[in-house]
Wavefront OBJ file of the C-alpha trace (Angstrom):
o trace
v -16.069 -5.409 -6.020
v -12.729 -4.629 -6.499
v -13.029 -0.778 -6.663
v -9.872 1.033 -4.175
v -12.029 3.785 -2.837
v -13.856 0.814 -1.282
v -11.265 0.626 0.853
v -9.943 3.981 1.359
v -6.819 4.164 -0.630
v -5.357 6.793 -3.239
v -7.215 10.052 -1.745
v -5.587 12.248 0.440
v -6.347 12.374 4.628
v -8.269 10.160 6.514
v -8.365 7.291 8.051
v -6.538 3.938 6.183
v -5.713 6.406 3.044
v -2.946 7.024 0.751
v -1.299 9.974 1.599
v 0.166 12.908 -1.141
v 3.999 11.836 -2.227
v 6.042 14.111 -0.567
v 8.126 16.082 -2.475
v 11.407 14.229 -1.932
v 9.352 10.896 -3.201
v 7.363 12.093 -6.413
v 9.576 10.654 -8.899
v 8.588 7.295 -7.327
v 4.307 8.139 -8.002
v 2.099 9.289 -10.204
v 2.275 13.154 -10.244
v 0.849 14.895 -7.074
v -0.626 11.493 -6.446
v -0.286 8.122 -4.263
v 2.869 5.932 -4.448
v 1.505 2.655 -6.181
v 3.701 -0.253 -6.563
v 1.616 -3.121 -9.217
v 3.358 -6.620 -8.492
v 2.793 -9.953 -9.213
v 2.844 -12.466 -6.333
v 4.242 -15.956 -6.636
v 1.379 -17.347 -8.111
v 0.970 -14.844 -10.629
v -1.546 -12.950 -9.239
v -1.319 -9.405 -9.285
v -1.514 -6.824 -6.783
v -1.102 -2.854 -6.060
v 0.737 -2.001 -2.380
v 0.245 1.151 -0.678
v 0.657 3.162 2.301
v -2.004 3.352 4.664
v -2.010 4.847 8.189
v -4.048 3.885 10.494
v -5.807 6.394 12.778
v -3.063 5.447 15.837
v -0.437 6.610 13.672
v 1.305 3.045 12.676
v 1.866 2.783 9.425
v 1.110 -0.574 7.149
v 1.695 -1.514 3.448
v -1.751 -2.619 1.882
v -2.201 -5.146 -1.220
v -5.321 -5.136 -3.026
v -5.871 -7.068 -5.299
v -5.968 -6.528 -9.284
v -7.458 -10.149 -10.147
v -9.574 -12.389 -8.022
v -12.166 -11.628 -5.426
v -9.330 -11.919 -2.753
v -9.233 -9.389 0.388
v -7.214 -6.392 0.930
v -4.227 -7.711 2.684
v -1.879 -5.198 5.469
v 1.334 -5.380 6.819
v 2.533 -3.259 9.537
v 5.537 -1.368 8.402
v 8.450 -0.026 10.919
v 8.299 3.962 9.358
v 7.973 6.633 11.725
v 6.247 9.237 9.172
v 4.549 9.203 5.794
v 7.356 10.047 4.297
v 9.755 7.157 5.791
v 6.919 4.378 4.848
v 6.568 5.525 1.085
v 10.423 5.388 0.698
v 10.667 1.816 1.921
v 7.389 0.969 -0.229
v 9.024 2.483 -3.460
v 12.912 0.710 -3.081
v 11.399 -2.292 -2.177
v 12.245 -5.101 -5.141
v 9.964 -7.978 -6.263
v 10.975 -10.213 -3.992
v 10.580 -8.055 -1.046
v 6.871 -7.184 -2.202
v 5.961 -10.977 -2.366
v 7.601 -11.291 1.146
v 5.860 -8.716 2.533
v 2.116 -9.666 1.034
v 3.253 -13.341 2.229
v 3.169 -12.428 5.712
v 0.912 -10.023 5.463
v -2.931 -9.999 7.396
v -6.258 -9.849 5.697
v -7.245 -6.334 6.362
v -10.505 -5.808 8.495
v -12.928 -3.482 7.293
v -14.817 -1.088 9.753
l 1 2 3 4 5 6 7 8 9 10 11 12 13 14 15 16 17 18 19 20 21 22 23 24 25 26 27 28 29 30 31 32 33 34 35 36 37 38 39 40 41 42 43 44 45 46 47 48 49 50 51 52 53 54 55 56 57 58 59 60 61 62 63 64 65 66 67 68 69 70 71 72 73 74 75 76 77 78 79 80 81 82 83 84 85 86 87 88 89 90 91 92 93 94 95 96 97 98 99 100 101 102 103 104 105 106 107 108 109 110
């Protein structure tokens, strides 16, 4: 099942959602929505990143995957607020996406 309110992303609040684009960032998202970056990795395989936060506060990009039965994957970004973590997500290039899925962590699910 590869269905992304299975995981909790692209509603607002909670725990391990997307978060509204703040102002500053909605040229970057859909309108009033989540920031989603679609990538392909090295392989070809494609993927959508977003924020997450995590109910401690830390912040982590989060792959899911578009094709496959793969995982989620997570990365723990270094963002102090929302805001700060959908910046880096949204000027990060290609190459910086693959590097971050590559080391990223399959995400556990609660």
């Amino acid at each position: 099942m590869n269905d992304r309110r299975q995981y909790g992303v692209g509603s607002a609040g909670g725990r391990g959602s997307a978060q509204r684009l703040p102002d500053s960032l909605r040229s970057h998202g859909p309108e009033g929505g989540s920031l989603v970056r679609v990538f392909q990795d090295e392989k070809g395989r494609r993927w959508e990143a977003v924020v997450g936060r995590e109910s401690w506060g830390a912040f982590f990009a989060i792959f899911l995957p578009k094709d496959g039965d793969e995982a989620p994957r997570q990365t723990m970004m270094e963002a102090e607020t929302m805001e700060g973590a959908m910046k880096a997500l949204a000027t990060m290039g290609e190459e910086e996406l693959q590097a971050t899925l590559a080391r990223s962590d399959e995400k556990v699910m609660e």
